[in-house]
C-alpha positions as a Markdown table, in Angstrom:
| # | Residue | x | y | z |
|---|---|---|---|---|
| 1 | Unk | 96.0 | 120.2 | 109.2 |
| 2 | Unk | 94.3 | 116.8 | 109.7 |
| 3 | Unk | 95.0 | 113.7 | 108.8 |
| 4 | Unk | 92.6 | 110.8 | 106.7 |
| 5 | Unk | 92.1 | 107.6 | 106.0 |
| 6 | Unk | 90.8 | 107.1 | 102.2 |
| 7 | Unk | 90.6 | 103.0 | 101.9 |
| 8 | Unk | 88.7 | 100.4 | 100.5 |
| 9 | Unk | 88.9 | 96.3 | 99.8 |
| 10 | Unk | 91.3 | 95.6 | 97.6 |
| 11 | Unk | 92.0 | 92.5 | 95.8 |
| 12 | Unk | 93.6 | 91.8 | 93.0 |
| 13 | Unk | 93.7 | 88.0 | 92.7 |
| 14 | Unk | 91.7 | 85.5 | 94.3 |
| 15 | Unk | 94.3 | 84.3 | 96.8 |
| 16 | Unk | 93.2 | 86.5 | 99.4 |
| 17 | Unk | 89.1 | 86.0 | 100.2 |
| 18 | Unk | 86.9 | 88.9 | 100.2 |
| 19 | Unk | 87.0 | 88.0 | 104.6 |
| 20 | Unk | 90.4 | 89.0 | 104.7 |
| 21 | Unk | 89.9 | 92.3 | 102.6 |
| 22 | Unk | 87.5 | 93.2 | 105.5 |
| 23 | Unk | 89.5 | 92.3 | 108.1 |
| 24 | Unk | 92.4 | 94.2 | 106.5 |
| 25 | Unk | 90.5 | 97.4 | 105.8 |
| 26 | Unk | 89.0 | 97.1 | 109.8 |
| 27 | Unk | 92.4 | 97.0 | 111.3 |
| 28 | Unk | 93.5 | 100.3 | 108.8 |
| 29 | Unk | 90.9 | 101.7 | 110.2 |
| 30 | Unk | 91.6 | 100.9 | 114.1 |
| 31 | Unk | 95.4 | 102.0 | 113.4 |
| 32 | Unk | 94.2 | 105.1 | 112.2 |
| 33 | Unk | 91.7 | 106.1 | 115.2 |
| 34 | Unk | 94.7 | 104.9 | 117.6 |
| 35 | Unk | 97.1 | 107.2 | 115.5 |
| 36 | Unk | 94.7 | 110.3 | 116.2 |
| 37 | Unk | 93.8 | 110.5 | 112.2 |
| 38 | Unk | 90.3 | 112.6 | 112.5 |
| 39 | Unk | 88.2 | 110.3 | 109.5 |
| 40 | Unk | 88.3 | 107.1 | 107.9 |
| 41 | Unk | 86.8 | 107.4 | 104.2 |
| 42 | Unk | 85.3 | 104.5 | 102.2 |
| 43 | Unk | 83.9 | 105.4 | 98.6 |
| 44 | Unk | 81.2 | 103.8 | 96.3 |
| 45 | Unk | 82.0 | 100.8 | 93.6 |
| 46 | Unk | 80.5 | 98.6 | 91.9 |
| 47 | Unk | 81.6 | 95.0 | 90.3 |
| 48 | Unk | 85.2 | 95.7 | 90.6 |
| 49 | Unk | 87.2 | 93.6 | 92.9 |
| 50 | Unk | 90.2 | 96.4 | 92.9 |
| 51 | Unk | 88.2 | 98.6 | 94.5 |
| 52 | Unk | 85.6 | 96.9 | 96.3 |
| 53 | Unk | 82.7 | 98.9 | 98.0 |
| 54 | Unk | 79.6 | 98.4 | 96.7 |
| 55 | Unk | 77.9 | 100.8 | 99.4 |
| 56 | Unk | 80.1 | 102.6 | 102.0 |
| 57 | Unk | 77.1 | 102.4 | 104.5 |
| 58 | Unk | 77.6 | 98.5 | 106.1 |
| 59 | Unk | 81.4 | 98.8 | 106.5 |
| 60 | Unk | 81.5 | 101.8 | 108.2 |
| 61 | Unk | 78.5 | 101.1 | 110.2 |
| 62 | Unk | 80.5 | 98.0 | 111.6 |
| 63 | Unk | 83.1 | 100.7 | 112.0 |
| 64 | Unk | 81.2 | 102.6 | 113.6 |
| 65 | Unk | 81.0 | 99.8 | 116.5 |
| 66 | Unk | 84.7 | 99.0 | 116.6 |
| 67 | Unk | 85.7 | 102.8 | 117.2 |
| 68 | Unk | 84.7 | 105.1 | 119.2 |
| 69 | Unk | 86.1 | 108.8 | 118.5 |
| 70 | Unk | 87.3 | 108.5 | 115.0 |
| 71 | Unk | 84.8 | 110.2 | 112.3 |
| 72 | Unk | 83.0 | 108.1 | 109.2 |
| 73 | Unk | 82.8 | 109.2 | 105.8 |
| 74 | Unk | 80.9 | 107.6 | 102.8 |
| 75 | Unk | 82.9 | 109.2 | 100.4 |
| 76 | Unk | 81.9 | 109.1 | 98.1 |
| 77 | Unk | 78.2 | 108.6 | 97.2 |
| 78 | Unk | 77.5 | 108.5 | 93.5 |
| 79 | Unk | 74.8 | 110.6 | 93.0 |
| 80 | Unk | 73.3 | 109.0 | 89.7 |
| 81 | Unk | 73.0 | 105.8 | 91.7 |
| 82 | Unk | 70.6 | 106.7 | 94.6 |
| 83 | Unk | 67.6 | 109.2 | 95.4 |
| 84 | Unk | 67.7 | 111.7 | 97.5 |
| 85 | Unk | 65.3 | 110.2 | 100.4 |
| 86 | Unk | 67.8 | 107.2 | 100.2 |
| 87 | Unk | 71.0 | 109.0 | 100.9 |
| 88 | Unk | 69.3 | 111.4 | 104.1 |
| 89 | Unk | 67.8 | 108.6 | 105.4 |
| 90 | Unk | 71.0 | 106.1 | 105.1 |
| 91 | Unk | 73.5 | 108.5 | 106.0 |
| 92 | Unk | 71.4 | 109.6 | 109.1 |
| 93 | Unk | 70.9 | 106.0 | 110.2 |
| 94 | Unk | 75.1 | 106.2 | 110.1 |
| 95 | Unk | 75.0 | 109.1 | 112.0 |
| 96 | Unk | 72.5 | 107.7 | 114.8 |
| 97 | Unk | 74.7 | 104.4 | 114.8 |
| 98 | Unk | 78.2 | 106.1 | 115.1 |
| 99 | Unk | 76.7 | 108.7 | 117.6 |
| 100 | Unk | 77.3 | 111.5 | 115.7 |
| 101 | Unk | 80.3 | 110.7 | 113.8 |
| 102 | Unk | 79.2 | 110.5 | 109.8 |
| 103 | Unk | 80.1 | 112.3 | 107.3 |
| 104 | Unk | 79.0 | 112.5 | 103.6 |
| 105 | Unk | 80.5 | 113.0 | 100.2 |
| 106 | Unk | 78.7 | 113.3 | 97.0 |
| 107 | Unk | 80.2 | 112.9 | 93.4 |
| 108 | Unk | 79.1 | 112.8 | 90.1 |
| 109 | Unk | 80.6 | 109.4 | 89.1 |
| 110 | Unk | 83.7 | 108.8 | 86.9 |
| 111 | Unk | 83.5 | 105.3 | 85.5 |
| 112 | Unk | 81.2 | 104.6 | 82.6 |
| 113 | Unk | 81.4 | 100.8 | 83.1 |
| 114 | Unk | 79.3 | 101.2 | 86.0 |
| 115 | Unk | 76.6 | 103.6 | 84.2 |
| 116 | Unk | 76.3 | 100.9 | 81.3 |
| 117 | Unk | 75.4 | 98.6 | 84.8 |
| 118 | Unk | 73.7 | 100.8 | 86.9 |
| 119 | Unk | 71.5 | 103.8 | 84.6 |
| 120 | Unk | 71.0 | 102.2 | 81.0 |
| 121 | Unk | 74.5 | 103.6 | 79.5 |
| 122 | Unk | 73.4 | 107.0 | 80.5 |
| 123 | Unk | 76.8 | 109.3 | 80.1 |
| 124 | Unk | 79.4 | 109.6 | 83.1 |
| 125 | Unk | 79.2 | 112.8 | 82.5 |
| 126 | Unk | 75.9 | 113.8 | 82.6 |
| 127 | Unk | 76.1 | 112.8 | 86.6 |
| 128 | Unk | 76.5 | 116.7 | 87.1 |
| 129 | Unk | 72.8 | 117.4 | 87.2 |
| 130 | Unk | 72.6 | 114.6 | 89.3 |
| 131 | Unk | 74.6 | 116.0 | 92.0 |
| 132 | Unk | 73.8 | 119.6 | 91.7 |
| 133 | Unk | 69.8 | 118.7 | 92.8 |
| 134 | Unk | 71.0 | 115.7 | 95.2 |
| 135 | Unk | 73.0 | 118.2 | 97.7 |
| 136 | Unk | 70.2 | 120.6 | 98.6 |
| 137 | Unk | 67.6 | 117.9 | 98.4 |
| 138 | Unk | 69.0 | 115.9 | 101.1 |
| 139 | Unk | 69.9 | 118.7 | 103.6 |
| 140 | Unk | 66.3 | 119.7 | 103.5 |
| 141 | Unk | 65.3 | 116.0 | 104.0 |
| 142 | Unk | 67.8 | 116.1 | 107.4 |
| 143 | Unk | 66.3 | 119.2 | 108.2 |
| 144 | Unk | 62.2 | 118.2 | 107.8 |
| 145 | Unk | 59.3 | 118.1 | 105.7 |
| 146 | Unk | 60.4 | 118.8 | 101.8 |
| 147 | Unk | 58.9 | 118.2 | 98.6 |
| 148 | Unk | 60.9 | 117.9 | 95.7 |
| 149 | Unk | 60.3 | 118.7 | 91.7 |
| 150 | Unk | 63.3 | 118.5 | 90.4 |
| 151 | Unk | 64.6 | 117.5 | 86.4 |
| 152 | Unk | 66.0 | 114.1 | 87.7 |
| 153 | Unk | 64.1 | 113.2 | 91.0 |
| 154 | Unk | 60.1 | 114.2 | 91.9 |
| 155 | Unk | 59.0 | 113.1 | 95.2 |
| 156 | Unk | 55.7 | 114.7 | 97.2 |
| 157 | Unk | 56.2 | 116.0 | 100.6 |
| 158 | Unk | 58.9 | 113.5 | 102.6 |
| 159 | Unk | 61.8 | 114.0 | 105.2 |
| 160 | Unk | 64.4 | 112.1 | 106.4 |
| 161 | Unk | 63.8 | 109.1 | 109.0 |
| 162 | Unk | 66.0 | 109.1 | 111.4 |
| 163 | Unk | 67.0 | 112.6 | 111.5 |
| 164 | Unk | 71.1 | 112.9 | 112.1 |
| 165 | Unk | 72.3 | 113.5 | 115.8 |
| 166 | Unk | 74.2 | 116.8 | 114.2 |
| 167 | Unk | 72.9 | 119.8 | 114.1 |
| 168 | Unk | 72.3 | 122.1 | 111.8 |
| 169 | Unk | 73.5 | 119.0 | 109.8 |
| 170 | Unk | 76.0 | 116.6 | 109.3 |
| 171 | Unk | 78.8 | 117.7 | 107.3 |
| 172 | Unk | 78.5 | 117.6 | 103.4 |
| 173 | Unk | 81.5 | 117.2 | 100.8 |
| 174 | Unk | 82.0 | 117.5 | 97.3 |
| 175 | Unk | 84.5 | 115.8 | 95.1 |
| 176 | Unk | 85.4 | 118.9 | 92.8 |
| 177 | Unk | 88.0 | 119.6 | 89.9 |
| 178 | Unk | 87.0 | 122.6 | 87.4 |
| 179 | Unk | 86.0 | 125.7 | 89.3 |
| 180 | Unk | 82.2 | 125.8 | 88.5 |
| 181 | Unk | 82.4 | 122.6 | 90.8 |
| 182 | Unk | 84.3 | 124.3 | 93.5 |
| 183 | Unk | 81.7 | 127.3 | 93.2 |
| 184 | Unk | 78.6 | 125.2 | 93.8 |
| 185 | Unk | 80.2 | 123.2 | 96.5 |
| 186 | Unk | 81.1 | 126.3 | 98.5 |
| 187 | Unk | 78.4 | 128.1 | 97.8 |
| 188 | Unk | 76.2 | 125.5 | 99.0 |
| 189 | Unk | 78.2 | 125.5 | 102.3 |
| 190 | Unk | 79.8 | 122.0 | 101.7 |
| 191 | Unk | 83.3 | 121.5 | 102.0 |
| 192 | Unk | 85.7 | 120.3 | 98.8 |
| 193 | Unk | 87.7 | 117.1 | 98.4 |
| 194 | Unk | 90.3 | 117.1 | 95.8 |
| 195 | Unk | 92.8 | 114.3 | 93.8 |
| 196 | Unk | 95.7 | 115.4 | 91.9 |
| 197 | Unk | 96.2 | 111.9 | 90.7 |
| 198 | Unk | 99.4 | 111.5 | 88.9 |
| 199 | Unk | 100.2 | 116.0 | 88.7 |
| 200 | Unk | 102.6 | 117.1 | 90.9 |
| 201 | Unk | 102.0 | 119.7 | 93.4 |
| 202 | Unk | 101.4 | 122.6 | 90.8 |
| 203 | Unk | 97.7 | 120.6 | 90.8 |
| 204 | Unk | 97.5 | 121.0 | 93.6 |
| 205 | Unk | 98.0 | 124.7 | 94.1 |
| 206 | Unk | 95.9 | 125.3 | 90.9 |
| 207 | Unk | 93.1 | 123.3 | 93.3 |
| 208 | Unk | 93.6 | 125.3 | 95.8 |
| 209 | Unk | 93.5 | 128.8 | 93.6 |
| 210 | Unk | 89.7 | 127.2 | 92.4 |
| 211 | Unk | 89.0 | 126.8 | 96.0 |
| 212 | Unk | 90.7 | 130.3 | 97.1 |
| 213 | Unk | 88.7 | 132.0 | 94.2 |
| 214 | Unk | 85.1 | 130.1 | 94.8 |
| 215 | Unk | 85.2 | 131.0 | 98.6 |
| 216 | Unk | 86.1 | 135.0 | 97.4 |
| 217 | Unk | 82.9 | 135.0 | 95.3 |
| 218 | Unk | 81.0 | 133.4 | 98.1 |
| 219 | Unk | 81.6 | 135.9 | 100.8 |
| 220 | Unk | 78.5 | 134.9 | 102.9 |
| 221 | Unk | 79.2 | 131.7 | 103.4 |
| 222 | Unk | 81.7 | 130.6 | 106.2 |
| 223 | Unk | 85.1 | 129.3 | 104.9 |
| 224 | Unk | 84.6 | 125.5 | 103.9 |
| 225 | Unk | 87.3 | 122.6 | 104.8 |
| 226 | Unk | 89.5 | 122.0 | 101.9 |
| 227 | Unk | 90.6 | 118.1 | 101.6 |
| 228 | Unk | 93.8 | 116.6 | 99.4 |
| 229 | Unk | 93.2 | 113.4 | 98.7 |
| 230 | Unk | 96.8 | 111.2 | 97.1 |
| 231 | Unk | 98.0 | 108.0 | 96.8 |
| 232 | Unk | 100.8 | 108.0 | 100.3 |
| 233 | Unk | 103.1 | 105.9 | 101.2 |
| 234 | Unk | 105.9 | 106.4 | 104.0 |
| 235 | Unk | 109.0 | 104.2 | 103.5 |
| 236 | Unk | 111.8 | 103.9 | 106.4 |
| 237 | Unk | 114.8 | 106.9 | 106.1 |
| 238 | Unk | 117.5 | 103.7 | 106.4 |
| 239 | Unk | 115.6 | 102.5 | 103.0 |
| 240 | Unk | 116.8 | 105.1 | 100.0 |
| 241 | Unk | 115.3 | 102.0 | 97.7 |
| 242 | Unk | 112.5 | 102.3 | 99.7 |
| 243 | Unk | 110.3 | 104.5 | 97.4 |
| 244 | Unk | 110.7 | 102.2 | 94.3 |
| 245 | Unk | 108.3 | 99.2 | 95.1 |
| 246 | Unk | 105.4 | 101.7 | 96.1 |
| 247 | Unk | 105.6 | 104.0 | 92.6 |
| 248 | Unk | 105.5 | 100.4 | 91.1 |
| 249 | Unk | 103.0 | 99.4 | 92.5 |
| 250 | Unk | 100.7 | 102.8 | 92.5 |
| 251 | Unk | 101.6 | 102.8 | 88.5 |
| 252 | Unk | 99.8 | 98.8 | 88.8 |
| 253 | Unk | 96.5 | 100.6 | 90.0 |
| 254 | Unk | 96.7 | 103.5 | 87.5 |
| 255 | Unk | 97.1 | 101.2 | 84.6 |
| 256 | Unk | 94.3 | 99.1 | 86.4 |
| 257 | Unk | 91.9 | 102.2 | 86.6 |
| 258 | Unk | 93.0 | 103.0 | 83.4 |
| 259 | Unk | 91.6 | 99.8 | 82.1 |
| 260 | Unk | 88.3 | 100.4 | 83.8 |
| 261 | Unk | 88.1 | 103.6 | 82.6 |
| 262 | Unk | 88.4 | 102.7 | 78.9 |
| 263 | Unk | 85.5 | 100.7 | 79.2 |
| 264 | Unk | 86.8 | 98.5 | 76.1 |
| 265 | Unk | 87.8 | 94.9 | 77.4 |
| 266 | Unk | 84.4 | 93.0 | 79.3 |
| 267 | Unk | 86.0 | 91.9 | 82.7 |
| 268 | Unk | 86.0 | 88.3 | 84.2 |
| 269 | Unk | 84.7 | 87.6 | 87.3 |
| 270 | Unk | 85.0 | 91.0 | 88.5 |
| 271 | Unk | 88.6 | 91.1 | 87.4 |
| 272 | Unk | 90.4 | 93.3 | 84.8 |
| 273 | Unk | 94.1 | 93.3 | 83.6 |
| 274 | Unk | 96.2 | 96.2 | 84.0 |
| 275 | Unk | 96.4 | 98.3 | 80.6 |
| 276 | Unk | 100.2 | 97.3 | 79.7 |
| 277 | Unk | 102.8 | 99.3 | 80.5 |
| 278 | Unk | 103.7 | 100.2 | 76.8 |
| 279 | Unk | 100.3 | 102.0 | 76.2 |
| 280 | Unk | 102.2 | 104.7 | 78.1 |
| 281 | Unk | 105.5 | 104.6 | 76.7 |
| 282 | Unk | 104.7 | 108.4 | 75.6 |
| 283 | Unk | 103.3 | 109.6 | 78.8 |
| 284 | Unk | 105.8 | 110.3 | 81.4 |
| 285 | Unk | 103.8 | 111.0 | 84.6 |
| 286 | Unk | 103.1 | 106.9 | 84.5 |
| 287 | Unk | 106.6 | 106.0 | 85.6 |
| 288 | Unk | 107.8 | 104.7 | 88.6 |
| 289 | Unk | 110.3 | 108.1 | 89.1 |
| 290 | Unk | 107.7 | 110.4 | 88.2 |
| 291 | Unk | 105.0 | 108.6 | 90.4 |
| 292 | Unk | 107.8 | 109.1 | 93.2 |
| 293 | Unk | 107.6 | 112.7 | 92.8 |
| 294 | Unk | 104.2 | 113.2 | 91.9 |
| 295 | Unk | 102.5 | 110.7 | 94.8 |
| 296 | Unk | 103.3 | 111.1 | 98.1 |
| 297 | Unk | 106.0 | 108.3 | 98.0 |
| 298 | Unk | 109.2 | 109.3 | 100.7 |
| 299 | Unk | 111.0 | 109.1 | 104.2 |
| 300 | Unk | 109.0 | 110.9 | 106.8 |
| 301 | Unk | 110.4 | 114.0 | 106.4 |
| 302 | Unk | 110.1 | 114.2 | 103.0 |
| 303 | Unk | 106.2 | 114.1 | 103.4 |
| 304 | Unk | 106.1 | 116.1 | 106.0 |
| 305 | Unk | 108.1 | 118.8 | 103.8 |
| 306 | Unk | 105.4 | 118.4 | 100.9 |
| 307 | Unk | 101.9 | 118.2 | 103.5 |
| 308 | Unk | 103.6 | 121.8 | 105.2 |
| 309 | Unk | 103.6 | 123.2 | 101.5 |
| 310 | Unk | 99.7 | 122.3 | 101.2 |
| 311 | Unk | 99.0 | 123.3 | 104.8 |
| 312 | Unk | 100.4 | 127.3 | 103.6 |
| 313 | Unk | 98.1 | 126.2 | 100.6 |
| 314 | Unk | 95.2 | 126.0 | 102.9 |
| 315 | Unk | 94.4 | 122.5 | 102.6 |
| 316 | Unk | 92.6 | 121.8 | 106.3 |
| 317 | Unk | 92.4 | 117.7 | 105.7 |
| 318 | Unk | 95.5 | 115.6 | 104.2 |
| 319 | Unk | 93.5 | 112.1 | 102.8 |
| 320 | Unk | 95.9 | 109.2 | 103.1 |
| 321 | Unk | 95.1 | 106.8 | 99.7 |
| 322 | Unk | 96.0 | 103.4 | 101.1 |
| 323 | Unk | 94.8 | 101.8 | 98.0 |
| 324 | Unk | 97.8 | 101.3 | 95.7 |
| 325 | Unk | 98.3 | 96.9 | 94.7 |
| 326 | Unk | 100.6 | 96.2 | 97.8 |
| 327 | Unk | 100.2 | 94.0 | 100.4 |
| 328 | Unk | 98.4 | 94.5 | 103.6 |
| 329 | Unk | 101.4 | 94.3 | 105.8 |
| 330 | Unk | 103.4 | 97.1 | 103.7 |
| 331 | Unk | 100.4 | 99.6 | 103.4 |
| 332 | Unk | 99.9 | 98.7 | 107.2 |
| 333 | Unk | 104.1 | 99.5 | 107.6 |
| 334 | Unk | 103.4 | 102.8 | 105.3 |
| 335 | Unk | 100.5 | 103.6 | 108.0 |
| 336 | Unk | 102.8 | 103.2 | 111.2 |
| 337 | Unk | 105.5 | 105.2 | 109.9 |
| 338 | Unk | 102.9 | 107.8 | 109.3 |
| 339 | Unk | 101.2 | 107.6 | 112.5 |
| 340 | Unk | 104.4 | 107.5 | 114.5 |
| 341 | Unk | 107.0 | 110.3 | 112.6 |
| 342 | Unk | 104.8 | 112.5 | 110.2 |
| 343 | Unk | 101.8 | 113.2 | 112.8 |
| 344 | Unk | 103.5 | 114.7 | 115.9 |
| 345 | Unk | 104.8 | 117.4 | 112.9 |
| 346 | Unk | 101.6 | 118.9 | 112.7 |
| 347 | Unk | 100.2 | 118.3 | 116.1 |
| 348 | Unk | 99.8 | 121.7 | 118.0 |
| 349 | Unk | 102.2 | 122.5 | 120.5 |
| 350 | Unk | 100.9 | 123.5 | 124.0 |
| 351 | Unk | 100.4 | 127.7 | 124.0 |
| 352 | Unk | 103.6 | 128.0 | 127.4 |
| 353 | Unk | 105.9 | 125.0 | 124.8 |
| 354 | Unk | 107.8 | 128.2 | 123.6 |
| 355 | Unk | 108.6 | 129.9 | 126.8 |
């Protein structure tokens, strides 16, 4: 199993300048490539400062020329929000740029707020359609000349410009939760990201069963990569406290997304209070103990007991979630404890190391 950066800007007051989000999330990233992590992920949002990325593409094409080995994935691209010429053409440029190092994921979109904004209030989710003709469109763009006359998107006869350094193509993923997702990822030959959230591990074998099951039905196609993505943070043995102020503050960014999510209160400035802690008075999996159990909140070698559960599960790619309200220098601690105790766990031993 690999190991993943998921990250993006965060800020959740206006102390910290949107400079210092960058140069936060840049040296993340250069820990990671230094720790041997295979990928560094940065996803799509708009007008939120708690999640800031308003296009994947700039960031990790200054990434791109800070590293040199480490892979770059836009992950995701909402589909709804760009045409298909856009995103083969983009994503190639990345790939020319980082020498071969992009990678792409595609969603349908979660957040309505940003589809009152961004398609006229169309429904969240309706974005299914979206993705279902963006995925083959583009991979025939990176591939050559391809005309498309599709429900959402009609273009005459285009390709992609630049064309991506890999061959056959770059790799595609799909953010996927109920199993008709998982079949058209796999059977399109993309590999599958998935987020538990706040479930516990049984989501994450149930994932896995989808996955298992979509890749039986598909017996053509080669065996995709399987990614968890979770909320992770790795707190010092000598600290049993240790796991307290991270389920804090990962309950702080669910109750934020929660608030974005309801789409109810118009946000200021970019800036939106967390939904209050007694909206969830009835909903266990929102407390700090659960969110200890359920994210992947614990000493080294209680993550590395839980990530060798989802490695039997099949899961190929662990994605670290570094976005959960704390500070810089404790998501930055999390990351070296990571880096230096939970990654030489999984690392392959030489083939003689036994003898």
């Amino acid at each position: 199993m690999r190991f993943s950066l998921f990250v993006h800007m965060e800020r959740w007051d206006e102390s910290v300048s949107h400079r210092e989000c960058f140069e936060n999330l840049t040296e993340l990233a250069l820990i990671a490539e230094a720790g041997g992590f295979s990928t560094v992920w940065i996803g799509e949002h708009h007008s939120m400062e708690y999640t800031i990325s308003p296009s994947p593409m700039p960031q990790l094409a200054y990434l791109a020329a800070r590293t040199s080995r480490i892979r770059l994935g836009a992950g995701t691209i909402i589909a709804p929000f760009w045409n298909p010429l856009r995103v083969a053409g983009e994503t190639a440029l990345l790939d020319v740029i980082s020498n071969g190092r992009m990678e792409v994921g595609l969603a349908r979109g979660a957040y309505q707020f940003e589809f009152d904004r961004l398609m006229g209030g169309m429904s969240a989710v309706d974005g299914g359609k979206h993705l279902r003709e963006m995925v083959p469109a583009v991979r025939a763009l990176w591939e050559g000349d391809y005309a498309h006359d599709g429900e959402v998107w009609q273009f005459p006869t285009s390709t992609s410009v630049p064309k991506p350094i890999q061959k056959p193509t770059p790799p595609m993923w799909i953010a996927a939760r109920d199993i008709s997702s998982h079949e058209f990822a796999v059977a399109n030959g993309c590999n599958v990201m998935v987020t538990p959230l706040m479930k516990g591990d049984e989501e994450v074998e149930d994932l896995a069963r989808k996955f298992d099951t979509a890749v039986e039905n598909n017996p053509s196609v080669p065996r995709p990569d399987l990614m968890v993505l979770r909320h992770t943070h790795v707190h010092s043995a000598d600290d049993p406290e240790g796991w307290r102020r991270p389920a804090e503050g990962i309950q702080k960014f669910y109750r934020t997304f929660d608030a974005w999510f309801g789409n109810k209160t118009t946000p200021k400035n970019g800036f939106l209070e967390p939904s209050p802690a007694e909206k969830f008075a009835e909903r266990p999996e929102f407390t700090p103990e659960s969110l200890h159990q359920t994210a992947m909140i614990g000493t080294p070698e209680e993550v590395i007991e839980r990530l060798r559960h989802y490695e039997a599960l099949g899961v190929t790619e662990f994605s670290l979630w570094s976005d959960n309200s704390l500070t810089h220098e404790e998501k930055k601690r999390s990351l070296e404890l990571f880096i230096e105790h939970v990654v030489p766990a999984f690392q392959q031993q030489p083939a003689n190391a036994a003898h």
